[in-house]
VOKOLZA-391403 format. One line per field, with one value per atom (N, C-alpha, C): residue in one letter; atom name; x, y, z; residue number from 1. Coordinates in nm, 4 decimals. Atoms other than C-alpha are relative to their C-alpha. Example, Ala and Ser with C-alpha at 12.3 -4.5 7.8 and 13.67 -1.06 7.14 Angstrom:
BEGIN
type = (A; A; A; S; S; S) $
atom = (N; CA; C; N; CA; C) $
c1 = (0.0890; 1.2300; 0.0900; -0.0820; 1.3670; -0.0770) $
c2 = (-0.1190; -0.4500; 0.1200; -0.1190; -0.1060; 0.1090) $
c3 = (0.0000; 0.7800; 0.0000; -0.0060; 0.7140; 0.0730) $
seq = (1; 1; 1; 2; 2; 2) $
***
This chain:
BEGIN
type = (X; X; X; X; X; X; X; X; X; X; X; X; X; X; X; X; X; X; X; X; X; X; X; X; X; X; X; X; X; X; X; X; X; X; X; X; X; X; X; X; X; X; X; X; X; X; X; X; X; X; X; X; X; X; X; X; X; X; X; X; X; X; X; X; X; X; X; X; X; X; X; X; X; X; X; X; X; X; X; X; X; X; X; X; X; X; X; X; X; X; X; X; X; X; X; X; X; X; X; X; X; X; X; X; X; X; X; X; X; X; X; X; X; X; X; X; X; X; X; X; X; X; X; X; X; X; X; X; X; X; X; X; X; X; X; X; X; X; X; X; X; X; X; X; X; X; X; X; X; X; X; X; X; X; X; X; X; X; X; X; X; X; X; X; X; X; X; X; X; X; X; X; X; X; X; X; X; X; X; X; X; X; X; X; X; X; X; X; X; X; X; X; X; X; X; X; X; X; X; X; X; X; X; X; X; X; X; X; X; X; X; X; X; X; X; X; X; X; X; X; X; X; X; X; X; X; X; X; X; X; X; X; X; X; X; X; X; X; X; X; X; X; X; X; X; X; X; X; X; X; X; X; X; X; X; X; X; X; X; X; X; X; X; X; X; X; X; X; X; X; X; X; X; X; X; X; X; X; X; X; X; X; X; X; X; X; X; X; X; X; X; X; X; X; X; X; X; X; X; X; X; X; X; X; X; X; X; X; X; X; X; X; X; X; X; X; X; X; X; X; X; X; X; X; X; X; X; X; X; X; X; X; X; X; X; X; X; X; X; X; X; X; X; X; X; X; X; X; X; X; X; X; X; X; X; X; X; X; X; X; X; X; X; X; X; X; X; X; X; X; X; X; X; X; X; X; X; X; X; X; X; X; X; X; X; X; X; X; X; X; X; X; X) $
atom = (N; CA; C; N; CA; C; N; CA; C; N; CA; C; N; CA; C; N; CA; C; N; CA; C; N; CA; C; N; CA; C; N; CA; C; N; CA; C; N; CA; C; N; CA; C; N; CA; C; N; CA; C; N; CA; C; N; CA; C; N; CA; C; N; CA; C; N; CA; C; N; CA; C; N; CA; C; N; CA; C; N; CA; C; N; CA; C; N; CA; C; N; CA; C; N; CA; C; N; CA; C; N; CA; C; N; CA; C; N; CA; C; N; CA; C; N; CA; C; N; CA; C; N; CA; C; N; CA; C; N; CA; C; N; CA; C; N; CA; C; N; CA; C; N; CA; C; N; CA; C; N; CA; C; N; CA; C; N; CA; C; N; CA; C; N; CA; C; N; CA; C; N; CA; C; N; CA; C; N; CA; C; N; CA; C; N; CA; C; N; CA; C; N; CA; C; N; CA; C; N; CA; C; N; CA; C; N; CA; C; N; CA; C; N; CA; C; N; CA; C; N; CA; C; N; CA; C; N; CA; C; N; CA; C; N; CA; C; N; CA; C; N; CA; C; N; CA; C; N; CA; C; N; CA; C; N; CA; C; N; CA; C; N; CA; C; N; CA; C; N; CA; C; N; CA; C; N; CA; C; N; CA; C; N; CA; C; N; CA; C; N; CA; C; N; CA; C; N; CA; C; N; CA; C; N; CA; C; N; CA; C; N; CA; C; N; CA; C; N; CA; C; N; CA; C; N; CA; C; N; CA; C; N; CA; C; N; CA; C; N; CA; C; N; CA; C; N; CA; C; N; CA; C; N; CA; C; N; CA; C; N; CA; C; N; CA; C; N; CA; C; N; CA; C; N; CA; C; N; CA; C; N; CA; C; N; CA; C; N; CA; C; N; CA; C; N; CA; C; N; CA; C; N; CA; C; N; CA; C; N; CA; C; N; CA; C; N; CA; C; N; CA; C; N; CA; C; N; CA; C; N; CA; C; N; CA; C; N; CA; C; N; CA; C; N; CA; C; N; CA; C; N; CA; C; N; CA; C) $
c1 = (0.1165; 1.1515; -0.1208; 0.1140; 0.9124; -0.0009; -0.0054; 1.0439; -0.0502; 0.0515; 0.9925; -0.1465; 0.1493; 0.6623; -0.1008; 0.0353; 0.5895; 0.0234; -0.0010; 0.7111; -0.1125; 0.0811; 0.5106; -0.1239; 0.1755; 0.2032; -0.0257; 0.0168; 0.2633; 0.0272; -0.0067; 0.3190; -0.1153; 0.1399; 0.0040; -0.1115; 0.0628; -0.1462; -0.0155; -0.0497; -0.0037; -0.1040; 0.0417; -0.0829; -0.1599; 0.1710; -0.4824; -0.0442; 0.0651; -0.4792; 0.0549; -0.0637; -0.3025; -0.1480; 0.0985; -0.5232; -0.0224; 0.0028; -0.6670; -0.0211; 0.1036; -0.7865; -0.0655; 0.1460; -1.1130; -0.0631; 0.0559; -1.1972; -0.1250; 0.1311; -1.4520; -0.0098; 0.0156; -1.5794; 0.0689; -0.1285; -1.2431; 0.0175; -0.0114; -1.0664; -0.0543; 0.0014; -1.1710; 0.0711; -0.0853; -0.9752; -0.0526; 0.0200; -0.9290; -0.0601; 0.0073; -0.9790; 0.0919; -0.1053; -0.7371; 0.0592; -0.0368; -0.5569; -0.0251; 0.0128; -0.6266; 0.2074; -0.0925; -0.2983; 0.0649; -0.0544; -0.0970; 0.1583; -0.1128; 0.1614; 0.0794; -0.0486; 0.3877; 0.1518; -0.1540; 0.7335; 0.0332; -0.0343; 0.9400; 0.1129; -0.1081; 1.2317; 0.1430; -0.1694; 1.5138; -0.0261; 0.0127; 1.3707; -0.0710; 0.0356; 1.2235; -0.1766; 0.1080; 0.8898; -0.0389; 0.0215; 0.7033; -0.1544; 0.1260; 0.3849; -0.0776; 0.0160; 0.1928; 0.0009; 0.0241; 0.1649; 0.1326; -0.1174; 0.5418; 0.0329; -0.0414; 0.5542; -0.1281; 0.0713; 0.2708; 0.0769; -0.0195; 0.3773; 0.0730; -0.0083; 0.4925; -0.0902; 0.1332; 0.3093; 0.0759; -0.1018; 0.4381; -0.0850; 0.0279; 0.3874; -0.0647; -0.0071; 0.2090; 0.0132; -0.0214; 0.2712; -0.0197; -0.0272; 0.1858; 0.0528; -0.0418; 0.3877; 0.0056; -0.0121; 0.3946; 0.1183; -0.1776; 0.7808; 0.0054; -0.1047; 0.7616; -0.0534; 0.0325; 0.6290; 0.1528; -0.1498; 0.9447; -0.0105; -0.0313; 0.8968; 0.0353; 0.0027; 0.8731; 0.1299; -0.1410; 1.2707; 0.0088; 0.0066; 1.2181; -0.0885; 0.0514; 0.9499; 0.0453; -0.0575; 1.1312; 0.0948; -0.0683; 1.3924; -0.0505; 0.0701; 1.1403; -0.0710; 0.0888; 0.9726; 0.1377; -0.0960; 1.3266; 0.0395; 0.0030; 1.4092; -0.0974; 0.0445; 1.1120; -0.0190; -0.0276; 1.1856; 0.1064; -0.1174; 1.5060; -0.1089; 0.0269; 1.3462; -0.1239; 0.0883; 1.0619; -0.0125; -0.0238; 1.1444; -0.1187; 0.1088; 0.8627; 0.0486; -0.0775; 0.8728; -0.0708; 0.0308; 0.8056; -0.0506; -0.0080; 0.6556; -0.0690; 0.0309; 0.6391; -0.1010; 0.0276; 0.4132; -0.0249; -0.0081; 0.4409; -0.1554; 0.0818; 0.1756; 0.0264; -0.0442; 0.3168; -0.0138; 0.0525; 0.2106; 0.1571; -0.1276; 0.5959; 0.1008; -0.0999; 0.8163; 0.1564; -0.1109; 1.1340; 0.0178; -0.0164; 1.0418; 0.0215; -0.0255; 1.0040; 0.0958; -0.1663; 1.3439; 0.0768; -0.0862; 1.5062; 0.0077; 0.0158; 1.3649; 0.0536; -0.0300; 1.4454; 0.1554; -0.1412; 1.7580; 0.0861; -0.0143; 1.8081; 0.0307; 0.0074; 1.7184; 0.0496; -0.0161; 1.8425; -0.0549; 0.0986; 1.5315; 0.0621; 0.0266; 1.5903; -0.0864; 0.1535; 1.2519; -0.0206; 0.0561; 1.0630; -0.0554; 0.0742; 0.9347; -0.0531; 0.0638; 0.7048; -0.0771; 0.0517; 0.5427; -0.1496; 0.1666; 0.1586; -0.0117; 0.0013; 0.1441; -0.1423; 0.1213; -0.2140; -0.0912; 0.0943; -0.3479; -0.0272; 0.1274; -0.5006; 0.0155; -0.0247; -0.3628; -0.0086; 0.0359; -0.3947; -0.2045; 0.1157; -0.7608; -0.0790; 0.0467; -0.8029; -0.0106; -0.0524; -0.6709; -0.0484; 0.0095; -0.7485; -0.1383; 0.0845; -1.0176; 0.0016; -0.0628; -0.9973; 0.0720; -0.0959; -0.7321; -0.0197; -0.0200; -0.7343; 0.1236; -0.1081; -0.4414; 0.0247; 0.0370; -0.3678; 0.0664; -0.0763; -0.1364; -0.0203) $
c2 = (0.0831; 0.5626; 0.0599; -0.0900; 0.8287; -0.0502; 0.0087; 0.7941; -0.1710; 0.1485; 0.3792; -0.0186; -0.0218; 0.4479; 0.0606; -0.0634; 0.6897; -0.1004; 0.0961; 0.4535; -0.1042; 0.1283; 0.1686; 0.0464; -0.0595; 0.3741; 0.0111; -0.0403; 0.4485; -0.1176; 0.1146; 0.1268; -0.0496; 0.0684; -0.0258; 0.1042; -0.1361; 0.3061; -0.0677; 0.0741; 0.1575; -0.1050; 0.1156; -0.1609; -0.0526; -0.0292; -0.1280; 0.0365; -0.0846; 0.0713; -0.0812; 0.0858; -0.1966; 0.0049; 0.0390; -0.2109; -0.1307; 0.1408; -0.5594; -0.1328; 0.1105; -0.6781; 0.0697; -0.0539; -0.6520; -0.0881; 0.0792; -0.7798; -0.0498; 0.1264; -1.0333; -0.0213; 0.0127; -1.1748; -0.0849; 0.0686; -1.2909; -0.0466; -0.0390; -1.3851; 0.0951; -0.0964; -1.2084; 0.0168; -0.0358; -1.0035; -0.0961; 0.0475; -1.2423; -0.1615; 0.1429; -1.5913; -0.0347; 0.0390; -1.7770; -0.0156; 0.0174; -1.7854; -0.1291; 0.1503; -2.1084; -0.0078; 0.0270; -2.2913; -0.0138; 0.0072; -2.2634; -0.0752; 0.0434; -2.4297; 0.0511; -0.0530; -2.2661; -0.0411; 0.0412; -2.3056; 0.1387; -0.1552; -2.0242; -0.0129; -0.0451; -1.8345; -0.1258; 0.0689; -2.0623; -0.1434; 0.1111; -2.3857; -0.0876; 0.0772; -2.4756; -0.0157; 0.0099; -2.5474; 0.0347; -0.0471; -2.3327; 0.0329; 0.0177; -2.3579; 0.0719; -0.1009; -2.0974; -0.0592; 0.0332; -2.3219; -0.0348; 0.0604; -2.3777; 0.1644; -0.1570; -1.9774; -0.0252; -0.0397; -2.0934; 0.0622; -0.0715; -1.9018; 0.1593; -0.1330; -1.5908; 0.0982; -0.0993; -1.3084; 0.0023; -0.0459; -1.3169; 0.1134; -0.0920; -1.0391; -0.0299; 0.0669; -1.1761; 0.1403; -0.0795; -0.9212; -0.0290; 0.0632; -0.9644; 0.1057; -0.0662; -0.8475; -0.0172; 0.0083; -0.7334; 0.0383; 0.0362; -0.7306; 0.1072; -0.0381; -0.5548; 0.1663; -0.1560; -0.1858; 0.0290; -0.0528; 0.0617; 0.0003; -0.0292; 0.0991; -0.1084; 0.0804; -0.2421; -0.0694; 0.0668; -0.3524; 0.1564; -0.0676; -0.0267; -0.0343; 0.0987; -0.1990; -0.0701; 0.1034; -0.4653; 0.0353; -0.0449; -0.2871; 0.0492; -0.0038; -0.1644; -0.0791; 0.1128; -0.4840; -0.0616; 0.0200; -0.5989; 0.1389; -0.1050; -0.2684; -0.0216; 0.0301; -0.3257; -0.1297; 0.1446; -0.7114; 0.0379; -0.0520; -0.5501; 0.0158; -0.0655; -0.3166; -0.0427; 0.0979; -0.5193; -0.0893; 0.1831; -0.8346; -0.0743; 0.0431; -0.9383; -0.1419; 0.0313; -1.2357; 0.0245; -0.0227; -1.1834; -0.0702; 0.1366; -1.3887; 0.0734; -0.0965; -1.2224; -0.1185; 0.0806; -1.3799; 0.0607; -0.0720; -1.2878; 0.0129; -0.0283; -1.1882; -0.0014; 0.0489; -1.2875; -0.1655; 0.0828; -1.5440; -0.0812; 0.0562; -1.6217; -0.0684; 0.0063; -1.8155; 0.0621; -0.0803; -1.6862; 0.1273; -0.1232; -1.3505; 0.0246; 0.0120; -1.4027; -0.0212; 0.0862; -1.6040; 0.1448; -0.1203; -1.2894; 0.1167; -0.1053; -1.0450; -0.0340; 0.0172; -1.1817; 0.0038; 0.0313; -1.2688; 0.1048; -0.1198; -0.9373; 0.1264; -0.1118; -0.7537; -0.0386; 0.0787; -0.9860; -0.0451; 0.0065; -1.0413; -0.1052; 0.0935; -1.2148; -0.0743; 0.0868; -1.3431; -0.0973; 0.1044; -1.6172; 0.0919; -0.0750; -1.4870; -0.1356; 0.1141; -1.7073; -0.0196; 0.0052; -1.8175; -0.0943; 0.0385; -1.8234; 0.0164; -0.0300; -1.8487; 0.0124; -0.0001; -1.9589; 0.1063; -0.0892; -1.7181; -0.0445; 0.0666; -1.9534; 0.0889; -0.0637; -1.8140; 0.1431; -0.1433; -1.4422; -0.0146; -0.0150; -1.5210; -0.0481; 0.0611; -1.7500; 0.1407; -0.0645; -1.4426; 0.1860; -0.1184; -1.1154; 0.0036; 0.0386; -1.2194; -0.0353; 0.0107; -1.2254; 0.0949; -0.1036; -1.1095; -0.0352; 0.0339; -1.0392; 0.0868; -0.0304; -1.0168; 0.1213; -0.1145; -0.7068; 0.0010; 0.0212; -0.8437; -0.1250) $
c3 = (-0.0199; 1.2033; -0.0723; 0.0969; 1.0213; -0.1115; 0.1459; 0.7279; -0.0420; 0.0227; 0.7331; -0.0200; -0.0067; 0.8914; -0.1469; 0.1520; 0.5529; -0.1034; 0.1387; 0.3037; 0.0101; 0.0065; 0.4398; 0.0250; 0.0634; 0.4483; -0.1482; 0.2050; 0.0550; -0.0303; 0.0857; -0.0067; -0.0043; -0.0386; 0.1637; -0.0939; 0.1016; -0.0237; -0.1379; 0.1845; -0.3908; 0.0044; 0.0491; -0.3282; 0.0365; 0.0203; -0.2312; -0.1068; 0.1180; -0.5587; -0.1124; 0.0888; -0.7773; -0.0887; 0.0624; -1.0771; -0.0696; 0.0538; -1.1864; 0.1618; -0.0748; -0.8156; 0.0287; -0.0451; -0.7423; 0.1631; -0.1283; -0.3632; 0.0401; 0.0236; -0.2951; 0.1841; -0.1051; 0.0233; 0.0251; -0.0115; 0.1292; 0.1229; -0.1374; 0.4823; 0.0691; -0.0948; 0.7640; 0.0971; -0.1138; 1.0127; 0.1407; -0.1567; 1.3253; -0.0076; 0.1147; 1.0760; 0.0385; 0.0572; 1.0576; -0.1261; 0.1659; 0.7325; -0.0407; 0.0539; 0.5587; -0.0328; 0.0307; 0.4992; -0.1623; 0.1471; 0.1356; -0.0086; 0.0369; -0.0255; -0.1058; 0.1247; -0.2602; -0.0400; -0.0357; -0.3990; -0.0382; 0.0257; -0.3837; -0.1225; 0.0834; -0.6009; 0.0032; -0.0431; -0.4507; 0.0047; 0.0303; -0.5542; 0.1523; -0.1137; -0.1935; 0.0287; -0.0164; -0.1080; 0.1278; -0.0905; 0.1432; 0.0529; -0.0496; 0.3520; 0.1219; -0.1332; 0.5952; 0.0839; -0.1889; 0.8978; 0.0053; -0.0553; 0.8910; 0.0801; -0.1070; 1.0412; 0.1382; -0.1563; 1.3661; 0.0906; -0.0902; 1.6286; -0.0455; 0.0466; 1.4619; -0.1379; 0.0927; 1.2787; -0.1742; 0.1446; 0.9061; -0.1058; 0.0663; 0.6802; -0.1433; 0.1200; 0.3526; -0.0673; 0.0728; 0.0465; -0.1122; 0.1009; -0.2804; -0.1014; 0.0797; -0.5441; -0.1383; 0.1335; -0.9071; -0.0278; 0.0184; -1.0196; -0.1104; 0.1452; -1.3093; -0.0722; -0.0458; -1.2001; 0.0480; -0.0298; -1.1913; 0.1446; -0.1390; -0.8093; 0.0912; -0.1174; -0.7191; 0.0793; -0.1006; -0.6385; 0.0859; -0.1366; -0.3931; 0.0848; -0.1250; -0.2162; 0.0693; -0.0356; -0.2232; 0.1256; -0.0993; -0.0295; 0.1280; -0.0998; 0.1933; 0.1278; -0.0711; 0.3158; 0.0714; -0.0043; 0.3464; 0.1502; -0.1156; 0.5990; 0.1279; -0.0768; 0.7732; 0.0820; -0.0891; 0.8518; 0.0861; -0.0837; 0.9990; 0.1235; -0.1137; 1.1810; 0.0995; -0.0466; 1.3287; 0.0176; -0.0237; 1.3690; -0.0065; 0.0576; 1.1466; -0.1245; 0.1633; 0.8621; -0.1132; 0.1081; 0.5454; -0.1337; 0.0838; 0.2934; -0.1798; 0.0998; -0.0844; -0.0416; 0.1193; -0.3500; -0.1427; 0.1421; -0.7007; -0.0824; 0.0720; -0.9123; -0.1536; 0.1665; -1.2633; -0.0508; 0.0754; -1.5029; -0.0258; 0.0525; -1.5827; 0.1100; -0.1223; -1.3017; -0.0225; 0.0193; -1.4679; -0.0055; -0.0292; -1.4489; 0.1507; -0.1617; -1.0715; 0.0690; -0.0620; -1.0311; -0.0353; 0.0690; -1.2558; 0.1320; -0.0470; -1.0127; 0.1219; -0.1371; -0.6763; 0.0041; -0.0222; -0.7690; -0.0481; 0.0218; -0.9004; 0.0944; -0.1438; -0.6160; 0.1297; -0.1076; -0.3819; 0.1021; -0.1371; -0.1479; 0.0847; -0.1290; 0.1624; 0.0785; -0.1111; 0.2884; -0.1411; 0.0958; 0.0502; -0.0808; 0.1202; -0.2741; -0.0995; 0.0541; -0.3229; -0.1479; 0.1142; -0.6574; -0.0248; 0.0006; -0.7554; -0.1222; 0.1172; -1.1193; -0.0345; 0.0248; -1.1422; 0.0927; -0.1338; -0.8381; 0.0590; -0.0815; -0.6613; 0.1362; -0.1740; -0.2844; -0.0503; -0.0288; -0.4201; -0.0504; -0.0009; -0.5212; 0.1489; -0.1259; -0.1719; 0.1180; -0.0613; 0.0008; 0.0183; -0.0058; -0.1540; -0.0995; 0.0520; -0.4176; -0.1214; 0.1032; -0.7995; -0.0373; 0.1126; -1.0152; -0.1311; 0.1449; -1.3528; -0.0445; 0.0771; -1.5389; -0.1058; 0.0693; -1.7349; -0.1124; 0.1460; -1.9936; -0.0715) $
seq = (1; 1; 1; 2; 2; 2; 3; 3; 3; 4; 4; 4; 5; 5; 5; 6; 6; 6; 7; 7; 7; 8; 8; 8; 9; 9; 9; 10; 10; 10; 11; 11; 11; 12; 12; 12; 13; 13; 13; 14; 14; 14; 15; 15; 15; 16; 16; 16; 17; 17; 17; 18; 18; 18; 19; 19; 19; 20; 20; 20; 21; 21; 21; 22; 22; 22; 23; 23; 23; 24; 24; 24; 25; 25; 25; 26; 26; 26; 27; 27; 27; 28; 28; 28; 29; 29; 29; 30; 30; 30; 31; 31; 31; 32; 32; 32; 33; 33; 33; 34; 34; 34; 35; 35; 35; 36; 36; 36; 37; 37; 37; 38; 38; 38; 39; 39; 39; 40; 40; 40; 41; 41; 41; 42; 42; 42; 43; 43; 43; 44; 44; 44; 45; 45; 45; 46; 46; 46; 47; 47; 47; 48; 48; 48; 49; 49; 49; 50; 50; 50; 51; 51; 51; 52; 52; 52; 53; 53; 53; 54; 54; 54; 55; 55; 55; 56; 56; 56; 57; 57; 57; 58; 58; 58; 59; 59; 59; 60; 60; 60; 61; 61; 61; 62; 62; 62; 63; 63; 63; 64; 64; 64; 65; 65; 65; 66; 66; 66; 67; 67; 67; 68; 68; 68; 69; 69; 69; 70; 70; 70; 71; 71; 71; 72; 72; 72; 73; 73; 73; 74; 74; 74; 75; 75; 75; 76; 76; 76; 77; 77; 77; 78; 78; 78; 79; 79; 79; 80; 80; 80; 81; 81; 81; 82; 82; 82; 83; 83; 83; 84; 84; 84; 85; 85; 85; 86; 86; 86; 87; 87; 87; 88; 88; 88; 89; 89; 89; 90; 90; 90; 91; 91; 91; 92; 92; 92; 93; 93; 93; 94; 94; 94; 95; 95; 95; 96; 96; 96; 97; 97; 97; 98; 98; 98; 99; 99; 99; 100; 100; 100; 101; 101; 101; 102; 102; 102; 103; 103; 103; 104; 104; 104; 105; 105; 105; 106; 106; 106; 107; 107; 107; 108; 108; 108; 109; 109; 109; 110; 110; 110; 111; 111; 111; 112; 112; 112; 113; 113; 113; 114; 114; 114; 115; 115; 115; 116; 116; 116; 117; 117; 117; 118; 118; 118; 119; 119; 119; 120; 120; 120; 121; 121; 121; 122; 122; 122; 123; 123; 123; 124; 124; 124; 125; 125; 125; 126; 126; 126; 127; 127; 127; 128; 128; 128; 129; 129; 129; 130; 130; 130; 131; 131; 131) $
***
């Protein structure tokens, strides 16, 4: 349980330090999330108020950092072990890089797709792209 606990501190660690967002006056703790619509990796279409009554984990991810299919495995471990859900969203400009990766790594939760940003700018603030 340490060791989970440790990874998912270094992750939350990483991913505060991601370079290319800059946080804005975003949600606030104890808001409600505004509702999004996205479609994910597996061709389905997926929407935050279809998780009301449970806590879901949002995450956003960049795919194409060497560490990130060990996150992946991580967020994945900790849905195990917490009986949390999980809801990825990609941070790439390309949807086939996104499909490549999930299906790569095999995620199990939604890996959802935001090509334009809109829900990581609604959410966390702007991003700018670094490639």
């Amino acid at each position: 349980m340490k060791l989970w606990l440790s990874l998912f501190s270094s992750y939350l660690i990483i991913s505060i330090a991601i370079p290319g967002i800059v946080c804005a006056d975003t949600i606030q703790v104890g808001t409600e999330a505004p509702d999004f619509p996205l479609p994910s990796t597996r061709g389905k279409d997926f929407t935050l108020s279809a998780y009301r009554g449970v806590k879901p984990v949002i995450i956003w991810f960049s795919d194409y950092c060497s560490g990130c299919e060990g996150r992946a495995k991580v967020m994945q471990g900790l849905m195990e072990d917490y009986d949390i859900e999980i809801l990825a969203i990609s941070m790439l400009t390309k949807t086939y890089q996104t499909v490549e990766f999930a299906e790569r790594v095999d995620i199990p939760y939604p890996y959802l797709i935001d090509t334009d940003f809109k829900v990581v700018k609604d959410y966390v603030g702007e991003y700018i792209s670094e490639t």
